[in-house]
C-alpha positions as CSV (number, residue, x, y, z in Angstrom):
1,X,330.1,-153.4,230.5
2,X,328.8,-152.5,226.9
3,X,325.6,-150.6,227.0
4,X,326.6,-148.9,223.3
5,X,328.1,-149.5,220.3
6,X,328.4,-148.5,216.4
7,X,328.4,-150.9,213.4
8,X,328.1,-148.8,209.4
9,X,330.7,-151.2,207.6
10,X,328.2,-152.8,205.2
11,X,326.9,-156.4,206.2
12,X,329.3,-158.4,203.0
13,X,332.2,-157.4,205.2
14,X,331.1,-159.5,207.7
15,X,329.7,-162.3,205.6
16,X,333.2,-162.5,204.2
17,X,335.4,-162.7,207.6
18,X,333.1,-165.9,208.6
19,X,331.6,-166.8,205.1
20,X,328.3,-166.6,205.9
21,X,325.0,-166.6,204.2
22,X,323.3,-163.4,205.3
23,X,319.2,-164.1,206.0
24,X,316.7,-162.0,204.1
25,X,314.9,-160.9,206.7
26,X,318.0,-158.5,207.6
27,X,317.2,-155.2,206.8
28,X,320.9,-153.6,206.4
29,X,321.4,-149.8,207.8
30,X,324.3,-148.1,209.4
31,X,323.4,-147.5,213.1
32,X,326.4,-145.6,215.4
33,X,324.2,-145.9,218.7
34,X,323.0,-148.5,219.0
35,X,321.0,-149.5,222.1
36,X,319.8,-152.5,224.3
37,X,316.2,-153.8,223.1
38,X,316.8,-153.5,219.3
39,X,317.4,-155.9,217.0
40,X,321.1,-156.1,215.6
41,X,322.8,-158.2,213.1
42,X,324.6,-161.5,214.4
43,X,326.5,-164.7,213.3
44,X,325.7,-168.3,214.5
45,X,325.9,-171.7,213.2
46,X,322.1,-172.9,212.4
47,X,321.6,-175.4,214.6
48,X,318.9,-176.9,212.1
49,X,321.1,-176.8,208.7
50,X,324.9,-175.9,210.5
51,X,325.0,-172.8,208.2
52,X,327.1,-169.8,208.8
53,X,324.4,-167.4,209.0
54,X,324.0,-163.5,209.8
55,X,320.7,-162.1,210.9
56,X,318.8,-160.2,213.2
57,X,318.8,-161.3,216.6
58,X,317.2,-159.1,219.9
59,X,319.9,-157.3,222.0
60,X,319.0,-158.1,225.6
61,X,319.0,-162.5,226.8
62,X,315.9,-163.9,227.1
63,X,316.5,-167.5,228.5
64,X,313.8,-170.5,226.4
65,X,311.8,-170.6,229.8
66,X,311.3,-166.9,230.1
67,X,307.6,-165.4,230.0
68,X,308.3,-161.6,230.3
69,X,312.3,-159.7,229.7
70,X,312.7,-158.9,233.1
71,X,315.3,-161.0,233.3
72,X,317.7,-159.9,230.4
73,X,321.3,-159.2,230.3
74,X,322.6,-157.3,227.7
75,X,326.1,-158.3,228.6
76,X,327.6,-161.5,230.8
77,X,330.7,-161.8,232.3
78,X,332.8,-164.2,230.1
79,X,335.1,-165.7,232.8
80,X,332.0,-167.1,234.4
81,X,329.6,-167.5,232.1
82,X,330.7,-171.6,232.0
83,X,329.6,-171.3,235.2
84,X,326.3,-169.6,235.5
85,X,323.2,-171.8,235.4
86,X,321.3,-169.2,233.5
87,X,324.1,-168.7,230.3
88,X,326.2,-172.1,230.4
89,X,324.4,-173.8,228.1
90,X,324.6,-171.2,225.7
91,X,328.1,-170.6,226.6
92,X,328.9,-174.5,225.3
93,X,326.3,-174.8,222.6
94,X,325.0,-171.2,221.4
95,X,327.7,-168.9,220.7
96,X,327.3,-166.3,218.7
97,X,329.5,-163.1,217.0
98,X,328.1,-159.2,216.7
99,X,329.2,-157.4,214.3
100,X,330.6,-154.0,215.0
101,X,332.8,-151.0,214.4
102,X,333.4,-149.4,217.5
103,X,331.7,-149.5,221.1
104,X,331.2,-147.0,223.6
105,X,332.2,-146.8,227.3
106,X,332.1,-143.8,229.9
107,X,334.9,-142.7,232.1
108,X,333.8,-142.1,235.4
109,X,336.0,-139.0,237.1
110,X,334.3,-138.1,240.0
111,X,330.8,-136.6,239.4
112,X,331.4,-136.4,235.5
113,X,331.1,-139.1,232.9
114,X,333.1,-138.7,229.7
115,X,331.7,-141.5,226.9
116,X,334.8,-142.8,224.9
117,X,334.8,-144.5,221.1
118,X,337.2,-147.8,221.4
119,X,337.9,-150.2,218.6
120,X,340.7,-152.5,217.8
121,X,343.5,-150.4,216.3
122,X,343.3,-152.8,213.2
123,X,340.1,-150.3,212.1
124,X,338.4,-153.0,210.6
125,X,334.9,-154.2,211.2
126,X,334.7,-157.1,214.3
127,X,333.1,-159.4,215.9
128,X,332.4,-159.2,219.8
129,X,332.0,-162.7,220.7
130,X,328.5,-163.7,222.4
131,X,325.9,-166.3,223.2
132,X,322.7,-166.6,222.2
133,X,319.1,-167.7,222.9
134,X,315.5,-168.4,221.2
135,X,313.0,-166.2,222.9
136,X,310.2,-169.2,223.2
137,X,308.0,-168.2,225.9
138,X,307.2,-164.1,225.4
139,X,304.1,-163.0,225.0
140,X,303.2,-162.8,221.4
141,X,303.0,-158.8,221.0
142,X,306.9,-158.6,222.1
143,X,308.9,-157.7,219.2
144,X,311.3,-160.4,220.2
145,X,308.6,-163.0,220.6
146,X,310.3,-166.2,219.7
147,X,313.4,-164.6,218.0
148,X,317.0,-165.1,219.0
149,X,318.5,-163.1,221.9
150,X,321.7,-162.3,222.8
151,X,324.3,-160.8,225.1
152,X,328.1,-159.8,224.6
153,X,330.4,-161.1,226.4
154,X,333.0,-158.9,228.8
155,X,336.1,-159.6,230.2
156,X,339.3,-157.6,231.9
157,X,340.4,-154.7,230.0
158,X,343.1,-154.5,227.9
159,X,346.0,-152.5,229.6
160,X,345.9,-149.3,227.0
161,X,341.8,-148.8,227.4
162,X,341.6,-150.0,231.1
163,X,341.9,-146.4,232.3
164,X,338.7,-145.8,230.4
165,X,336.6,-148.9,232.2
166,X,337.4,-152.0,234.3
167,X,335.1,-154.1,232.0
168,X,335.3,-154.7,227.9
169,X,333.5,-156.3,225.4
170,X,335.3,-159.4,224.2
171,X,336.7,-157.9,220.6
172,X,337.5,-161.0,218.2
173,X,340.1,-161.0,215.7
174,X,338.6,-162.9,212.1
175,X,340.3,-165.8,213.1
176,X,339.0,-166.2,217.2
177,X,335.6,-165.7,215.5
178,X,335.7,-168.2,213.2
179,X,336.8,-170.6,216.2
180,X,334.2,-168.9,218.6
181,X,331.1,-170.2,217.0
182,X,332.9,-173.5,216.1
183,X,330.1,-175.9,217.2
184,X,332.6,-178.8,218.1
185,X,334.5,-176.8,221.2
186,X,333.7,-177.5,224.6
187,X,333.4,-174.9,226.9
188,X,336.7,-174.7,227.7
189,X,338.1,-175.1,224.3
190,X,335.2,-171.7,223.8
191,X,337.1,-169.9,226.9
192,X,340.8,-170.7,225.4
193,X,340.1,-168.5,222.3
194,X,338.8,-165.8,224.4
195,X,342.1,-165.5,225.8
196,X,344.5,-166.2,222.7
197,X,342.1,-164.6,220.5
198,X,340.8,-161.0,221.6
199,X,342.3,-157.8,219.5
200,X,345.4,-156.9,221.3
201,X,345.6,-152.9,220.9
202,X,342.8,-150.2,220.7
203,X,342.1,-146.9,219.4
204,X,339.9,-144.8,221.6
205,X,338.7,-141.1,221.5
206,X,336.2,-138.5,223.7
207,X,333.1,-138.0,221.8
208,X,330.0,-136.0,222.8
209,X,328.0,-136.4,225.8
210,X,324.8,-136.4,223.3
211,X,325.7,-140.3,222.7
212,X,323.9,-140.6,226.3
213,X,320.6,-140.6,224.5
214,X,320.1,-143.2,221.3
215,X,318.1,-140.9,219.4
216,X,321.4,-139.3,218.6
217,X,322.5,-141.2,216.0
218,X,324.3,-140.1,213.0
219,X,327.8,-140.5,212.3
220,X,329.0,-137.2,214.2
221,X,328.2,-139.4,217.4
222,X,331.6,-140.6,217.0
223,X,333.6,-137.3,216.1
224,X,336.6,-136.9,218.4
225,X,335.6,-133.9,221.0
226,X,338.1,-131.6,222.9
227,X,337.8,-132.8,226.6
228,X,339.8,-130.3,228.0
229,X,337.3,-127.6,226.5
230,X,334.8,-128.6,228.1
C-alpha cells in the first residue's frame, strides 16, 4: 500500500508533462510526508469544461453517497478496482494522476520496520495514477466537504522493490498519464496502460524511522540512513 509519500518539484513541472491549467485555489508548497486526510495536488479532466486541470483534491475516497469518512480508502487495488461496486465507476469515468517525487513503504523483518524512499530511477517528478470522487454528502464543517477525493492506485511490485513490499503505487511514465486520464478509454482500455505504462526500474534508500510520524517533515526525511548502524 501507500500510506506516505513526498512531492517538492514545483507544480509547472507537472502542468507541463500533462499540459495543464493549474487552479488558483492551489496553494503550492513542498511537502516530503505527506499523510492521508490532507489535501494534495491532482490532475483530472473537468468533467464540466474537459480541461486538463491540477488542483487540490482530499487524500482519503469519499464515495457521492457518503455522509461521514468512515468509509475512505486511501489506496485501491488497481487489478480490481473495475470490479468493485464502490470504485468502478470512478475507475471508467474519474481517473485521476498525483503528482509526486518519491513514496514511502516499510520493510517488515520480523518485529522491526525499516521505512524505504522509492521513485522511478528516471528521478523525475510522476504521476501515480488514481481515481477520484466529489465529496457531496459530508457534513459541512469537514474540510473535504464537497471537494474531490481520491485514492492511488496499487498493484504487484516491480521485481527490484518487491523485497521492500508486496504492494506499490502505480508509478506513471508522462506518457501512461497522459492516456490514464484520457476520458474516452473504457475500463479496460484504463487497465491496459497500467500494465504497458508503469515506470519500469526504481531507486530506493533506508531513511529514518522519524518519517513514522508526519510532523516530521522537512527534506532530511528522505536522507539515505545507515541500516546496518542501527
Amino acid at each position: 500500500m501507500c500510506g506516505r509519500y513526498g512531492r517538492f518539484s514545483a507544480v509547472e513541472a507537472y502542468a507541463a508533462i500533462i499540459k495543464a491549467m493549474v487552479s488558483p485555489r492551489f496553494e503550492d508548497s513542498a511537502g516530503y510526508n505527506r499523510p492521508p486526510g490532507t489535501f494534495q495536488l491532482i490532475g483530472l479532466v473537468n468533467p464540466d469544461d474537459g480541461a486538463v486541470t491540477l488542483g487540490p483534491a482530499w487524500w482519503g475516497f469519499v464515495p457521492n453517497w457518503a455522509t461521514d469518512t468512515k468509509l475512505a480508502p486511501i489506496n485501491a487495488r488497481s487489478e480490481t478496482a473495475d470490479e468493485k461496486k464502490l470504485f468502478a465507476k470512478a475507475f471508467e469515468q474519474q481517473r485521476c494522476l498525483v503528482a509526486a517525487d518519491y513514496w514511502i513503504e516499510w520493510q517488515r523483518n520480523g518485529d522491526n520496520k525499516q521505512p524505504y524512499a522509492i521513485r522511478p530511477s528516471a528521478g523525475e517528478p510522476f504521476f501515480f495514477a488514481g481515481i477520484w470522487s466529489k465529496a457531496s454528502r459530508l457534513p459541512e464543517n469537514h474540510a473535504a466537504a464537497g471537494q474531490v477525493t481520491f485514492a492511488i492506485l496499487t498493484g504487484q511490485p516491480n521485481d527490484d522493490i518487491a523485497h521492500i513490499h508486496n504492494r506499490q503505487p502505480q508509478a506513471l511514465t508522462a506518457k501512461g498519464a497522459r492516456h490514464w486520464i484520457d476520458p474516452d478509454l473504457d475500463a479496460a482500455q484504463a487497465q491496459k496502460v497500467l500494465d504497458e505504462h508503469r515506470h519500469g526500474q526504481y531507486d530506493a534508500w533506508p531513511i529514518d524511522k522519524r518519517v513514522g510520524s508526519p510532523a516530521n517533515d522537512g527534506p532530511e526525511t528522505m536522507e539515505p540512513v545507515d541500516v546496518g548502524s542501527e
